[in-house]
C-alpha positions, -999 to +999 in steps of 0.1 A: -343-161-049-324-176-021-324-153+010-295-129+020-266-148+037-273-178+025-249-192-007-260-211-035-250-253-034-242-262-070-260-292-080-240-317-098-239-318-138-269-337-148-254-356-181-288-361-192-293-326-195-264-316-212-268-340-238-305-328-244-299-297-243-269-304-267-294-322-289-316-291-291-292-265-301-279-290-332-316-293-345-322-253-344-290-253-362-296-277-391-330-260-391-313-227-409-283-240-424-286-247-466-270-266-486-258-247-517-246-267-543-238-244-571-203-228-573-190-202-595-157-183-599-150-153-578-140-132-612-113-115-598-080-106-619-063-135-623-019-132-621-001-157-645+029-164-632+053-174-656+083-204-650+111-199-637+138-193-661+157-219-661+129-248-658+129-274-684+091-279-684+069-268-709+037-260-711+019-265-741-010-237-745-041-241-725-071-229-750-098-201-736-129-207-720-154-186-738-177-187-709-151-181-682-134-150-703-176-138-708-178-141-673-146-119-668-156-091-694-190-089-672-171-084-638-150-057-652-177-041-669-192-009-660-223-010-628-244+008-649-237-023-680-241-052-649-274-035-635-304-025-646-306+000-612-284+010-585-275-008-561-261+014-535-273+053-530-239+065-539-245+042-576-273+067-579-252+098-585-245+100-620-262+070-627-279+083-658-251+100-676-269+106-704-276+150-710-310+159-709-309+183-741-288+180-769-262+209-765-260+238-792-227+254-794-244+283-812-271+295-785-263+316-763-283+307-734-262+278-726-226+284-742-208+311-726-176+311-752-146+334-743-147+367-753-115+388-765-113+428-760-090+454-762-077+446-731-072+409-730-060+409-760-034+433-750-025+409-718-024+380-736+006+393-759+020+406-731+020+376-712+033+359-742+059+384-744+072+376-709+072+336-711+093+340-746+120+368-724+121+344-698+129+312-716+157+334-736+177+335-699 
């Protein structure tokens, strides 16, 4: 370090320099850039605009692409169709949707069915009662 006091001379821009130093940075950079060659469509939904209405062109009809409407159904398919696993930790909530036991309506364990007494029954009619006096107004 220069000593206190004292300020720095710039040295003029060697040209040299720059131009190896220029040199270097493009080689690093071609060193992890790749060349992709293969394209696909970005399946997004696609807007088909109609003519205007009082253009004289027509169009005669353009016939589907079985591979482009395949490639279509897939994107707009759901993850759990696209992937074999999840691909984000939210995707793993309810990934498998399937129930673990086959559900019985008649045990009792699992199905807790509404049960009428005396007294609900009596408040249902009477709530009944009031909707039907209320729609008479």
């Amino acid at each position: 370090m220069s000593a206190p006091g004292k300020t720095k001379e710039t040295e003029p821009v060697d040209i040299v320099h720059q131009n190896a130093i220029f040199v270097e940075r493009i080689r690093k950079e071609q060193r992890s850039q790749k060349l992709h060659t293969e394209f696909s469509i970005n399946p997004k939904k696609l807007h088909i605009l109609t003519d205007k209405p009082m253009s004289r062109i027509t169009h005669e009809p353009t016939k589907e692409d079985p591979a482009f409407l395949k490639l279509i159904k897939a994107a707009h398919s759901e993850p759990t169709k696209k992937y074999t696993h999840p691909m984000t930790e939210s995707q793993e909530i309810g990934w498998i949707s399937t129930p673990l036991i086959v559900s019985d309506r008649s045990d009792g364990r699992l199905n807790f069915a509404r049960k009428k007494t005396d007294i609900t029954q009596y408040m249902n009619a009477a709530f009944h009662l009031k909707e039907q006096t209320q729609n008479l107004r």
